[in-house]
Backbone atoms as SQL, in Angstrom:
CREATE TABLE atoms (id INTEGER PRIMARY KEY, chain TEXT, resi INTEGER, resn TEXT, atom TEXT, x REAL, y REAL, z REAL);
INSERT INTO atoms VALUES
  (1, 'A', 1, 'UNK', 'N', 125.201, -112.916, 17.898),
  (2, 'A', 1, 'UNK', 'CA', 125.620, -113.005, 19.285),
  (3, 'A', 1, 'UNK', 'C', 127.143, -113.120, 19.350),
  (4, 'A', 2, 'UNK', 'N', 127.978, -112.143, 20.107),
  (5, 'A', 2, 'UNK', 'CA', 129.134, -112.558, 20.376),
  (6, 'A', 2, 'UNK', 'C', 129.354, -113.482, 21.654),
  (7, 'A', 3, 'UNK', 'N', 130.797, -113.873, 21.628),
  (8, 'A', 3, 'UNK', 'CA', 130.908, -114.947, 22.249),
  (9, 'A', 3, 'UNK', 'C', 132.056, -113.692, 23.144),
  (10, 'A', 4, 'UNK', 'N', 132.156, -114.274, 24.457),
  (11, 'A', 4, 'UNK', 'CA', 132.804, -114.107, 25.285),
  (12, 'A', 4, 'UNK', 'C', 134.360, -114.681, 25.746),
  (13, 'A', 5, 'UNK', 'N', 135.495, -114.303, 25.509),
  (14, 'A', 5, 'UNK', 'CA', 136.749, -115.250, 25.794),
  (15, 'A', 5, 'UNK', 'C', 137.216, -114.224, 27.296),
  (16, 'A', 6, 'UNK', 'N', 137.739, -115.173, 27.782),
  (17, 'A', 6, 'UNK', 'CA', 138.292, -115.168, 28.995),
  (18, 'A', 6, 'UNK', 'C', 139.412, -114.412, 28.890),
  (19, 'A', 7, 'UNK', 'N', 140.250, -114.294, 27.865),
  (20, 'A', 7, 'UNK', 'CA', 141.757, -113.860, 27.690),
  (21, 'A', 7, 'UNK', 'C', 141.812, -112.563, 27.067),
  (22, 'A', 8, 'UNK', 'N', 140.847, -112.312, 26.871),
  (23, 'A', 8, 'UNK', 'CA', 140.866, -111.028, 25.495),
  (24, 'A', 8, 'UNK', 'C', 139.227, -110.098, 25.190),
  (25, 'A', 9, 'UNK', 'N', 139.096, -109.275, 25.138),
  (26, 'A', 9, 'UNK', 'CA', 138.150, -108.483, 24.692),
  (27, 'A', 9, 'UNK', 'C', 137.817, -108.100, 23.225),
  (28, 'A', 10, 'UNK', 'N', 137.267, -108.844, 22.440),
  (29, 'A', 10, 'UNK', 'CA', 136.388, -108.898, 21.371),
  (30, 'A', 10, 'UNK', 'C', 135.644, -107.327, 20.998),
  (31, 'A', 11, 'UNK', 'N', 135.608, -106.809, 21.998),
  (32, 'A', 11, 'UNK', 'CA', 134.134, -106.292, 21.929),
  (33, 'A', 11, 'UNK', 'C', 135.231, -104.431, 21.757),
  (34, 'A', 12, 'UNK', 'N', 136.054, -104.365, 22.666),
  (35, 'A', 12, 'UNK', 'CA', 137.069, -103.498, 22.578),
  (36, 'A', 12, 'UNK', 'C', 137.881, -102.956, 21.372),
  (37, 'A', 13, 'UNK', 'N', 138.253, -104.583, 20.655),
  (38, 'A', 13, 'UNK', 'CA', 138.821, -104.686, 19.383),
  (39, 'A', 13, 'UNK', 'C', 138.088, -104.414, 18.217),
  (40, 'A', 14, 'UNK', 'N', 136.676, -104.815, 18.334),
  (41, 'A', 14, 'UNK', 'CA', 135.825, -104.103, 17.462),
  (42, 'A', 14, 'UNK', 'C', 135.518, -102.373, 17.214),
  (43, 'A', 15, 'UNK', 'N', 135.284, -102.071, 18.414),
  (44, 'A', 15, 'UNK', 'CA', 135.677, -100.954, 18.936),
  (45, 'A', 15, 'UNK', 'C', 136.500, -100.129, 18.250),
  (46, 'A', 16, 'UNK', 'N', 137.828, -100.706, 18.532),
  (47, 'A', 16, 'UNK', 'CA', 139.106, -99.449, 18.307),
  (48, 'A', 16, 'UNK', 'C', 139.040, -99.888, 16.726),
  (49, 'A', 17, 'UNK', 'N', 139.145, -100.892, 15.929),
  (50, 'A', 17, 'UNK', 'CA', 139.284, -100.999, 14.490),
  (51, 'A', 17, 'UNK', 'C', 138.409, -100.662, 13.887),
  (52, 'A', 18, 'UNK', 'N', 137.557, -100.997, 14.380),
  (53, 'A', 18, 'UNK', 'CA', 136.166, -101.044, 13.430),
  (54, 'A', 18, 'UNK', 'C', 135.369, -102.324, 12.170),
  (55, 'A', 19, 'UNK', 'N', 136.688, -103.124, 11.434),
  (56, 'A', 19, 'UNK', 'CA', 135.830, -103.888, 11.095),
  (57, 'A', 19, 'UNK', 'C', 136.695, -104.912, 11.436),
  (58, 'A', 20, 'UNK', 'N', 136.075, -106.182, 10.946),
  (59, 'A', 20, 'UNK', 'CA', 136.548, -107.285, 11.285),
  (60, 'A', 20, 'UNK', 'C', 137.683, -107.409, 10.383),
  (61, 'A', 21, 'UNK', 'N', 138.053, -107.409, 9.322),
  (62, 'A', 21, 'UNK', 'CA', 138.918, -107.927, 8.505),
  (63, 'A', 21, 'UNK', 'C', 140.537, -107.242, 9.122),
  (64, 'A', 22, 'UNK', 'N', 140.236, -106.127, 9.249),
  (65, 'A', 22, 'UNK', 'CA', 141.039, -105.515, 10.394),
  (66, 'A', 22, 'UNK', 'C', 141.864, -106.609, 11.763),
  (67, 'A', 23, 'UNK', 'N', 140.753, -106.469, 12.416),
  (68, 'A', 23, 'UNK', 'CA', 140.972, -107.288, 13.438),
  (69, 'A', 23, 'UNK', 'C', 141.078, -108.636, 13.232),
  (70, 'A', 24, 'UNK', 'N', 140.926, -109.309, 12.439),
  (71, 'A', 24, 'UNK', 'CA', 141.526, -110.686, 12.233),
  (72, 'A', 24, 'UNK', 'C', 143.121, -110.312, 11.534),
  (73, 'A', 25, 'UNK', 'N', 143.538, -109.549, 10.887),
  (74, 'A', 25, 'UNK', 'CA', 144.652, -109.533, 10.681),
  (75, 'A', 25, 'UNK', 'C', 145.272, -109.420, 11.553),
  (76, 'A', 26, 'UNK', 'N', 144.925, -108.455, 12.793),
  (77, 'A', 26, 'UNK', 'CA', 145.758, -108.504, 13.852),
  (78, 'A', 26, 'UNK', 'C', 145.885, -109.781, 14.697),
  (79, 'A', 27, 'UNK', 'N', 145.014, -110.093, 14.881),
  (80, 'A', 27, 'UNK', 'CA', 144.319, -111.585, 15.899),
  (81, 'A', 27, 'UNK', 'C', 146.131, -112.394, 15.154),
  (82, 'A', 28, 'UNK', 'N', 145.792, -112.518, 14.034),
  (83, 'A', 28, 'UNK', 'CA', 146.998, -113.640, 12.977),
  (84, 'A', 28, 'UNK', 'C', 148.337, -112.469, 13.763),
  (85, 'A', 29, 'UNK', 'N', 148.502, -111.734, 13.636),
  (86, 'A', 29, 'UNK', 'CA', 149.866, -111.354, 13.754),
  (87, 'A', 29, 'UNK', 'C', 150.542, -111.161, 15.261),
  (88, 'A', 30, 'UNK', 'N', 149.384, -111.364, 16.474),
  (89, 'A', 30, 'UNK', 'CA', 149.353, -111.245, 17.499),
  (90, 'A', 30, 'UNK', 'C', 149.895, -112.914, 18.061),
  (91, 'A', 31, 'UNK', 'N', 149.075, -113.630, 17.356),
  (92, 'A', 31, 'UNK', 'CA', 149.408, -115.070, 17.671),
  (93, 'A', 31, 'UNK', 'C', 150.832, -115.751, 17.166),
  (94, 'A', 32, 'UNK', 'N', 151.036, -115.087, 16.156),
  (95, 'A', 32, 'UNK', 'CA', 152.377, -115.587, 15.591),
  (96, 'A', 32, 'UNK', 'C', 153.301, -114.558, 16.280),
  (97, 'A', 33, 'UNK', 'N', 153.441, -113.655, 16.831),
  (98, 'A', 33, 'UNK', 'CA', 154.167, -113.044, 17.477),
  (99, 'A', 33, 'UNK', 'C', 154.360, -113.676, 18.925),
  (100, 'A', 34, 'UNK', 'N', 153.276, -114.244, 19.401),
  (101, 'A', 34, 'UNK', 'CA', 153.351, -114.724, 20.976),
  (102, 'A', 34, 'UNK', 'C', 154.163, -115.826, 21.095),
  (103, 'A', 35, 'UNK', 'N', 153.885, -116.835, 20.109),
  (104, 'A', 35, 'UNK', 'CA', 154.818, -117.896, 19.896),
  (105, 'A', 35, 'UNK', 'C', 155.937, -117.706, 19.748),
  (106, 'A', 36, 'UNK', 'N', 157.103, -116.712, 18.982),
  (107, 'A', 36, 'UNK', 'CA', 157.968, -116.540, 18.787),
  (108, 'A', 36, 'UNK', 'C', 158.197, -116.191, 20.184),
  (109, 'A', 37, 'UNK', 'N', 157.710, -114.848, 21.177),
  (110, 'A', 37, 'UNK', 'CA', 157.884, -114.711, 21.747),
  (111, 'A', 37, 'UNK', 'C', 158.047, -115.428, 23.338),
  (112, 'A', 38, 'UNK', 'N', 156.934, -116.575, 23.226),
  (113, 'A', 38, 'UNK', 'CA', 157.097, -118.033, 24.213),
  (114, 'A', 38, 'UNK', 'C', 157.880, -118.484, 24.092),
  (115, 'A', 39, 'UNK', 'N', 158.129, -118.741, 22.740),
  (116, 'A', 39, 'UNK', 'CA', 159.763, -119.986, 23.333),
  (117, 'A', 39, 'UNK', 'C', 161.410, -118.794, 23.421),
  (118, 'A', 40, 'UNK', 'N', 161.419, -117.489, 22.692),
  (119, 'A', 40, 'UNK', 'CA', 162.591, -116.556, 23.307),
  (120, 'A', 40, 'UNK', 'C', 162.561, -116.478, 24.726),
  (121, 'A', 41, 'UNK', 'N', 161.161, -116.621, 25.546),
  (122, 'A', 41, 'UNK', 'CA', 161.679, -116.138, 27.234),
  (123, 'A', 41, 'UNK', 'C', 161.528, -117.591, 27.788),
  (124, 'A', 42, 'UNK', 'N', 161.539, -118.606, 27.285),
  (125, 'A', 42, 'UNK', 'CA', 161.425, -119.542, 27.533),
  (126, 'A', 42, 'UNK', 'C', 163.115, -119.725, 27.402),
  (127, 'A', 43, 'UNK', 'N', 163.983, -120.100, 26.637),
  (128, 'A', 43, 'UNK', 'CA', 165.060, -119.934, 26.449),
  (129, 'A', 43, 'UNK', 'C', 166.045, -118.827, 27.291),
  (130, 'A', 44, 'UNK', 'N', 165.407, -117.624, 27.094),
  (131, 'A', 44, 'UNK', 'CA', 166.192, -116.658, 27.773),
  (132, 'A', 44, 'UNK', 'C', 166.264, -117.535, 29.188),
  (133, 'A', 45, 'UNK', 'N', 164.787, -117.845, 30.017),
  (134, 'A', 45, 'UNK', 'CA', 164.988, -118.062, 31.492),
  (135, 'A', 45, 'UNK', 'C', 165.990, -119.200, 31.745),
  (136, 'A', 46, 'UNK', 'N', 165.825, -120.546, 30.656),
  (137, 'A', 46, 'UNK', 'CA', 166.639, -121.405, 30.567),
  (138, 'A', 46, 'UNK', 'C', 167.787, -121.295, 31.051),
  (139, 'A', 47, 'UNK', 'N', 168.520, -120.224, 30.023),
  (140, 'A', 47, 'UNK', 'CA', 169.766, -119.633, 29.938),
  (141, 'A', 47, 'UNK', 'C', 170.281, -118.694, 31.341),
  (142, 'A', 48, 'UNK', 'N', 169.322, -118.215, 32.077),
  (143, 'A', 48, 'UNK', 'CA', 169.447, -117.042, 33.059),
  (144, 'A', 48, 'UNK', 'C', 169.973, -115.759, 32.451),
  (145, 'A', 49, 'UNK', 'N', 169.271, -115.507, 31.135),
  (146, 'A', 49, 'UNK', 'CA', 169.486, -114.140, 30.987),
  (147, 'A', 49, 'UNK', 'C', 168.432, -112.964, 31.086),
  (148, 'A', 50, 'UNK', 'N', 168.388, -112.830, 31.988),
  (149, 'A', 50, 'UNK', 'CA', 167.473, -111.763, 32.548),
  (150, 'A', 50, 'UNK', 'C', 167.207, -110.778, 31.718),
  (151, 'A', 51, 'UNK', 'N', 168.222, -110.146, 30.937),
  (152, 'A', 51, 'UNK', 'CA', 168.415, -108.894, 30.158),
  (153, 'A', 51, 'UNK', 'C', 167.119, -109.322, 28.932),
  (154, 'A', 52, 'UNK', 'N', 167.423, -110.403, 28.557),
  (155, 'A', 52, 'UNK', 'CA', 166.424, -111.061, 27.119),
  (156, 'A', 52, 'UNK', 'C', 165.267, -111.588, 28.232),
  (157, 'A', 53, 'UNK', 'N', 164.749, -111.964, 28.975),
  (158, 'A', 53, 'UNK', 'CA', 163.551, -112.304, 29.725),
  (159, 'A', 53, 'UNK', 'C', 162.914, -111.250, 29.611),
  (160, 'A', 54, 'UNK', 'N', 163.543, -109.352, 30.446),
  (161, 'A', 54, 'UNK', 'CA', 162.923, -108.320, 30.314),
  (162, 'A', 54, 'UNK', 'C', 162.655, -107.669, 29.146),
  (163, 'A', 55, 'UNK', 'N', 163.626, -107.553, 28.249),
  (164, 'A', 55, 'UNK', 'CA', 163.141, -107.559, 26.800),
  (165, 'A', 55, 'UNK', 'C', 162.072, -108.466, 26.013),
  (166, 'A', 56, 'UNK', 'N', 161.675, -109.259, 26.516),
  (167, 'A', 56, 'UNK', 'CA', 160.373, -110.201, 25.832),
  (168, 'A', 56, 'UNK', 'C', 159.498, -109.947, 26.541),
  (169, 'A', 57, 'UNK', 'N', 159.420, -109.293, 27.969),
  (170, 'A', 57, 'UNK', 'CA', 158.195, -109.180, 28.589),
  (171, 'A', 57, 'UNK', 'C', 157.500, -108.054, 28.075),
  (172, 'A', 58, 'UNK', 'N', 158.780, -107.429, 27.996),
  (173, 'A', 58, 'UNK', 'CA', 158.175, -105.881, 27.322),
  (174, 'A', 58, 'UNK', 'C', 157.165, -106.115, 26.177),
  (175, 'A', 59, 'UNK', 'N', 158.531, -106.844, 25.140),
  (176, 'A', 59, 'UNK', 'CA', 157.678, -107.009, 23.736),
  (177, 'A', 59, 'UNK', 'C', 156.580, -107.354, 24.059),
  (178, 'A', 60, 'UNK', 'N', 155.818, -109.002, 25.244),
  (179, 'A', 60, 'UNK', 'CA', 155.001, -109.498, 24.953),
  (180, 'A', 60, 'UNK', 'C', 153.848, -107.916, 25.796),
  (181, 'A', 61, 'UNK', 'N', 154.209, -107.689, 26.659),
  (182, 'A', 61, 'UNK', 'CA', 153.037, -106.369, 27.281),
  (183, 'A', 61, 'UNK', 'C', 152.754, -105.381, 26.102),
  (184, 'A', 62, 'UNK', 'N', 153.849, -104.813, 25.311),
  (185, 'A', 62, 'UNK', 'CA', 152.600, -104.105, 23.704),
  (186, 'A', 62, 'UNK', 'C', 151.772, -105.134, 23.024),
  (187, 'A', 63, 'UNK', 'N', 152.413, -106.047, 22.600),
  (188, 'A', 63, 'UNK', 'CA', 151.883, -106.867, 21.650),
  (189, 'A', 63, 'UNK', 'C', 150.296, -107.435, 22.352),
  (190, 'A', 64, 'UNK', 'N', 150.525, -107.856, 23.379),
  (191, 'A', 64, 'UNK', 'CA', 149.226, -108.380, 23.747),
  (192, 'A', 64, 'UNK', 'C', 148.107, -107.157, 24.038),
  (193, 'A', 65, 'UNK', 'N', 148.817, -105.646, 24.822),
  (194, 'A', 65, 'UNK', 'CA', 147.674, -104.736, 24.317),
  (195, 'A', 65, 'UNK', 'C', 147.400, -104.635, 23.311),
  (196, 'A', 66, 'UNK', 'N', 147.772, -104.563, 22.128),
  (197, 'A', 66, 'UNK', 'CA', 146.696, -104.525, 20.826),
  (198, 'A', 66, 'UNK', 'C', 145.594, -105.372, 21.076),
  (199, 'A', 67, 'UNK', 'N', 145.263, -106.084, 21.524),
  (200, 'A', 67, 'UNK', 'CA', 144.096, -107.257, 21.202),
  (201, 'A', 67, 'UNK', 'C', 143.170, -107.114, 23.186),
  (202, 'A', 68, 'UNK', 'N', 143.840, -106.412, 23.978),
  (203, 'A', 68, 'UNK', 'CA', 143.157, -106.128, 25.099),
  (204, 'A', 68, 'UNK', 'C', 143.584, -107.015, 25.591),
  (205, 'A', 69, 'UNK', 'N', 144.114, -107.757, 26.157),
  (206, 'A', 69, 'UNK', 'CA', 144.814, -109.060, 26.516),
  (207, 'A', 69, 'UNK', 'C', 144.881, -108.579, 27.893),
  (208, 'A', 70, 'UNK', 'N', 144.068, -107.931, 29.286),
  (209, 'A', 70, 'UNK', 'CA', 144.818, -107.491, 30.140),
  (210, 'A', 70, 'UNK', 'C', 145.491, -108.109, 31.303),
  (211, 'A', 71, 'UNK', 'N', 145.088, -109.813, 31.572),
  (212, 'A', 71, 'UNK', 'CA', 145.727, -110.731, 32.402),
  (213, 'A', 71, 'UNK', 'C', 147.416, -110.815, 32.006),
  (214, 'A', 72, 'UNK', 'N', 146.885, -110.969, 30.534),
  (215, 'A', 72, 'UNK', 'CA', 148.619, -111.391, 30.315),
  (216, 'A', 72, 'UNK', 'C', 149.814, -110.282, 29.875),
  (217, 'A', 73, 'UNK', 'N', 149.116, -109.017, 29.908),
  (218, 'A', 73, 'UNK', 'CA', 149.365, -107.800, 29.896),
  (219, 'A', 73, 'UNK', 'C', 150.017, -107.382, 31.279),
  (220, 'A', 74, 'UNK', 'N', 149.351, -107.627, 32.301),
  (221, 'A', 74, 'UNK', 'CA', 149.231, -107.207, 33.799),
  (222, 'A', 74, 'UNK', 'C', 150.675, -108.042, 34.098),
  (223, 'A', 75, 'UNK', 'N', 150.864, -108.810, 33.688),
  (224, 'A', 75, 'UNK', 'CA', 151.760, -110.051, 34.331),
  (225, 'A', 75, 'UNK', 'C', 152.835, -109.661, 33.541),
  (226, 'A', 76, 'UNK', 'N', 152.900, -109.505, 32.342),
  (227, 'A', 76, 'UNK', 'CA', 154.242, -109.108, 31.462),
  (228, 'A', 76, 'UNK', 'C', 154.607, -107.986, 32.225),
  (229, 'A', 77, 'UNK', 'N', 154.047, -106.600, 32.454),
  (230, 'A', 77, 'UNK', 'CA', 154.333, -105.745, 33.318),
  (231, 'A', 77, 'UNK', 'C', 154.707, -106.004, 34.401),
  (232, 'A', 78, 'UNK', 'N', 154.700, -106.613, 34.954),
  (233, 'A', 78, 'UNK', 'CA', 155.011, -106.961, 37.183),
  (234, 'A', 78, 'UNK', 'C', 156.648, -107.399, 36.462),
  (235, 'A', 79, 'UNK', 'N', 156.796, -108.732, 35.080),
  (236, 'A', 79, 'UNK', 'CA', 157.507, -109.331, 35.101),
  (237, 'A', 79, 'UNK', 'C', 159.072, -107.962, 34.648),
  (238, 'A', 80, 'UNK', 'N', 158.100, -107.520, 33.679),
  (239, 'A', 80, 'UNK', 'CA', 159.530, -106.359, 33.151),
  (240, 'A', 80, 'UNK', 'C', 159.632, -105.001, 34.057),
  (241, 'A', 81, 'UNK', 'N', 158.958, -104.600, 34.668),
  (242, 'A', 81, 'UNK', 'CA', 158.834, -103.435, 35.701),
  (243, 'A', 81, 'UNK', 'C', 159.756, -104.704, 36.872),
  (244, 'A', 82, 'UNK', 'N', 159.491, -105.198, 37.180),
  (245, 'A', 82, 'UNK', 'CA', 160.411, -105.930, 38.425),
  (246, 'A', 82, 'UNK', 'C', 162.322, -106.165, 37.907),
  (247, 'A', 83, 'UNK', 'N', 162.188, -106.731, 37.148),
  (248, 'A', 83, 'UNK', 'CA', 163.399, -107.481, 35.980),
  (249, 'A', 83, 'UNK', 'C', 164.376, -105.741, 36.280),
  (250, 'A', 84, 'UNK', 'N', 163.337, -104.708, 35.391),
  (251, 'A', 84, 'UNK', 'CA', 164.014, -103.687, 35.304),
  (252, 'A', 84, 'UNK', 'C', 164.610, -102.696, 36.333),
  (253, 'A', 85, 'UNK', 'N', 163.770, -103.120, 37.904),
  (254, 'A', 85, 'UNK', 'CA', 164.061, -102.739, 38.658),
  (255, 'A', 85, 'UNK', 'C', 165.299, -103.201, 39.824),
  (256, 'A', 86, 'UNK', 'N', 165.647, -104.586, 38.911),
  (257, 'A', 86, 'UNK', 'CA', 166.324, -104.980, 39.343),
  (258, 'A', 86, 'UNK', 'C', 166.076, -106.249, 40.822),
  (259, 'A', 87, 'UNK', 'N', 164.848, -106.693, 40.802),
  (260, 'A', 87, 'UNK', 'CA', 164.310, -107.829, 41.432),
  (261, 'A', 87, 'UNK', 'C', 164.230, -109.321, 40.504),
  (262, 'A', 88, 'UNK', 'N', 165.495, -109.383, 40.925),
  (263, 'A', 88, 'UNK', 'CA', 165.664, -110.870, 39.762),
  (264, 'A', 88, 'UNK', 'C', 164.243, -111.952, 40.488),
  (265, 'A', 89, 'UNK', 'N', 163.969, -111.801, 41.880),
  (266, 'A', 89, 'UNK', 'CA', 162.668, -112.969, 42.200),
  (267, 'A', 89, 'UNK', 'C', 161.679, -112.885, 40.911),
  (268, 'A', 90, 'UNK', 'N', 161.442, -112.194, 40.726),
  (269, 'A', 90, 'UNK', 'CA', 160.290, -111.645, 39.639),
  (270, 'A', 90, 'UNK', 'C', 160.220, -112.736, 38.401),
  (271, 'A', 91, 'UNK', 'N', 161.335, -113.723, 38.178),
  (272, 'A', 91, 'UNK', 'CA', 161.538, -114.512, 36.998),
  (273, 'A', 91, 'UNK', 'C', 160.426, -115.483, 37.532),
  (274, 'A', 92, 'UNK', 'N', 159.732, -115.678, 38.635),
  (275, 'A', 92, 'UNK', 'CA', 159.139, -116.610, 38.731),
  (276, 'A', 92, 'UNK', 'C', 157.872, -116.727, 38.360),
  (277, 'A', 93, 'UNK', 'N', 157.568, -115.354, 37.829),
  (278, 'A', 93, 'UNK', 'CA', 156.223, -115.006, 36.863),
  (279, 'A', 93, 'UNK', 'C', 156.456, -115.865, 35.699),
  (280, 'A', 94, 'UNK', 'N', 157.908, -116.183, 35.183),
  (281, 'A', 94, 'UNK', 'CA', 157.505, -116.857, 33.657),
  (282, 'A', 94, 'UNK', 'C', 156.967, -117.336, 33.428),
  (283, 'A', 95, 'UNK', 'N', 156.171, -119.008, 34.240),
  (284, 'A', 95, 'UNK', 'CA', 155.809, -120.068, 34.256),
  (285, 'A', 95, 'UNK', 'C', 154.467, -119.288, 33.969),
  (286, 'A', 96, 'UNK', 'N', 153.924, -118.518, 34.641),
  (287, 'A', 96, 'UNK', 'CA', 152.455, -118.098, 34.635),
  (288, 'A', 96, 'UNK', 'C', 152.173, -117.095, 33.417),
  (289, 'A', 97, 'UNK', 'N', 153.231, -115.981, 32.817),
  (290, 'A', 97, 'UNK', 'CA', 153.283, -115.837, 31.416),
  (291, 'A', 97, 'UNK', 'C', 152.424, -116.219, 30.367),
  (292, 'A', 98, 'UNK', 'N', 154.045, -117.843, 30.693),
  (293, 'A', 98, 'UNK', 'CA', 153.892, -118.544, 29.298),
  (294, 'A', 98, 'UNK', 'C', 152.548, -118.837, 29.388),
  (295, 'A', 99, 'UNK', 'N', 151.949, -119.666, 30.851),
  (296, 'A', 99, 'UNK', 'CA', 150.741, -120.249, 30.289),
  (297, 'A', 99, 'UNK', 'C', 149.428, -119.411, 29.827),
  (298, 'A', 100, 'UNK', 'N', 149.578, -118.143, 30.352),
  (299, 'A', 100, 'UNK', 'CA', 148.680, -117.079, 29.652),
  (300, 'A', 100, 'UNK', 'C', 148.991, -116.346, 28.680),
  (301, 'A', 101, 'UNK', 'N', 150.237, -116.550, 28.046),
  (302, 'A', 101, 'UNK', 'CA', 150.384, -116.831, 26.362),
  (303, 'A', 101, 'UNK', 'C', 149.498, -117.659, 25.708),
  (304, 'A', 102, 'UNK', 'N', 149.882, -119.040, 26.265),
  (305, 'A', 102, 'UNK', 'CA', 149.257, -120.001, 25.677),
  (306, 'A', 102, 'UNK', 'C', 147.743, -120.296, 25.681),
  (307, 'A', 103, 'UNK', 'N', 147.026, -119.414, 26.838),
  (308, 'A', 103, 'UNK', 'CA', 145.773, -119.700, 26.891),
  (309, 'A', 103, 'UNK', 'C', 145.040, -118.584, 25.928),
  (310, 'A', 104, 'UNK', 'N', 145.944, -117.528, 25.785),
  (311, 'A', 104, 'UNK', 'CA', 145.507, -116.500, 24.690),
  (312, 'A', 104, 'UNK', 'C', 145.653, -116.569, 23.574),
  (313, 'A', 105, 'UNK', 'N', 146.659, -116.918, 22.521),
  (314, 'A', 105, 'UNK', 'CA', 147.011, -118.411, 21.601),
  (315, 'A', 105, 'UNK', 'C', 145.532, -119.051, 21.085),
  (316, 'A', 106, 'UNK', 'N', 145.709, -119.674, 22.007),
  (317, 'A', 106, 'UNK', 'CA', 144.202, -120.827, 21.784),
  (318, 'A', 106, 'UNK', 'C', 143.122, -119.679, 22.039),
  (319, 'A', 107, 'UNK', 'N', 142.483, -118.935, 22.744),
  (320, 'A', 107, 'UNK', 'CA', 141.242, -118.570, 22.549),
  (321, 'A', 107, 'UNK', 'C', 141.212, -117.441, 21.055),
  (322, 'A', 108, 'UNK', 'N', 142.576, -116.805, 20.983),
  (323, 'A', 108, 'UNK', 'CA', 142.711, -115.873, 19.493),
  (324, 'A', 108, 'UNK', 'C', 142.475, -116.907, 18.241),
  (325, 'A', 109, 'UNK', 'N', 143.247, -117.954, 18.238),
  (326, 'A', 109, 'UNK', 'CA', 142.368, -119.016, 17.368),
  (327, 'A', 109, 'UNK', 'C', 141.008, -119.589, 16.917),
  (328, 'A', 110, 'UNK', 'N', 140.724, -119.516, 18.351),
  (329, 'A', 110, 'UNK', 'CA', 139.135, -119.822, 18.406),
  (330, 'A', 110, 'UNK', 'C', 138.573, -119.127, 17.523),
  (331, 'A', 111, 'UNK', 'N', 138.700, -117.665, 18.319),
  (332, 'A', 111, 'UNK', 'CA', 138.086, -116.615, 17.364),
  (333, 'A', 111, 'UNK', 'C', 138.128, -116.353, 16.262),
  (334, 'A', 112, 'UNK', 'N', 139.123, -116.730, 15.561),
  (335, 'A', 112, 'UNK', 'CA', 139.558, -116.440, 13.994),
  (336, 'A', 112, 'UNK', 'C', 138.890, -117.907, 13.202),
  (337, 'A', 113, 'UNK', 'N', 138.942, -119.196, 14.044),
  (338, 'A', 113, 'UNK', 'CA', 137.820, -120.062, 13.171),
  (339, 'A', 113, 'UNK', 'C', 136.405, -119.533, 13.952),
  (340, 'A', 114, 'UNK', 'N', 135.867, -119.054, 14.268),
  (341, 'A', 114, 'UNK', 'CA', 134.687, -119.007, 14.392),
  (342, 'A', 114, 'UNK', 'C', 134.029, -118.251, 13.486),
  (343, 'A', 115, 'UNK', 'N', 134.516, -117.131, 13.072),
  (344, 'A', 115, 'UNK', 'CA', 134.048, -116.791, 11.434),
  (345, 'A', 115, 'UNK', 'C', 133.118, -115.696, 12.695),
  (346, 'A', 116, 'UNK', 'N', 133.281, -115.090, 13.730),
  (347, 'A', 116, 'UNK', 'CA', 132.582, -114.345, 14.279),
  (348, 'A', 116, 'UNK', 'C', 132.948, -112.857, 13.615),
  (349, 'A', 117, 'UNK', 'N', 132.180, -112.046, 13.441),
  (350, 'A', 117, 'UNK', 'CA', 131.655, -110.868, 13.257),
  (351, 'A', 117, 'UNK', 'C', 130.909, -110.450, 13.066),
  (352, 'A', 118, 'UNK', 'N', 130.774, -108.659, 12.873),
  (353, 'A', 118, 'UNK', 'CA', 129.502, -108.170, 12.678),
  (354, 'A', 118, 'UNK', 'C', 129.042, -108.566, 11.402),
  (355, 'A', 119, 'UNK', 'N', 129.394, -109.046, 10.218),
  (356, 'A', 119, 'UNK', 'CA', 129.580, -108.766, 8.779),
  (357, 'A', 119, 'UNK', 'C', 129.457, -110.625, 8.560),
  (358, 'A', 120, 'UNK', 'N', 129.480, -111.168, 9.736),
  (359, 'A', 120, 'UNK', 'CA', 128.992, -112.574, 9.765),
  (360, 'A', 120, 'UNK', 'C', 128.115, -113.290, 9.278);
């Protein structure tokens, strides 16, 4: 039985890779990428540099499509499509971002101790 996460599609990722060992490597490189990437736009906004805010939204909108991520996907986009368009209001997405970084973080964890797969 798979399990269902709120933040991410399992079932997609199986899908496009095919096996698990696959997709847990990514799961690991997705999560350590988000973190780096939480506290750079975390800092950038600190700082008011917009230029590095839109550059991390970007990064974080590929990075989180690999893994189907589309809440926090959807939101990195509004944040760097706005930024780039030159609607500085748009910084006020960070707060909601980060925390759907962080809620994707924790459920990609989950998944990687749960020892879930087909090959389970």
């Amino acid at each position: 039985m798979t399990i269902s996460y709120a933040t991410f599609d399992i079932d997609d990722l199986m899908r496009e890779f095919g096996d698990v060992d696959t997709v847990r490597e990514l799961v690991t490189i997705v999560r350590t990428d988000l973190a780096a990437y939480a506290d750079r736009l975390s800092a950038a906004l600190a700082a008011g540099d917009y230029a590095t805010v839109r550059e991390t939204a970007h990064a974080i909108k590929g990075t989180v499509s690999n893994v189907s991520a589309r809440a926090c996907r959807d939101l990195a986009d509004r944040l760097d499509g706005g930024l780039k368009a030159g609607k500085s209001d748009v910084v006020g997405l960070v707060p909601g971002l980060l925390l759907e970084c962080q809620k994707l973080r924790a459920e990609l964890g989950l998944w990687l101790e749960s020892g879930q797969g087909p090959d389970r």
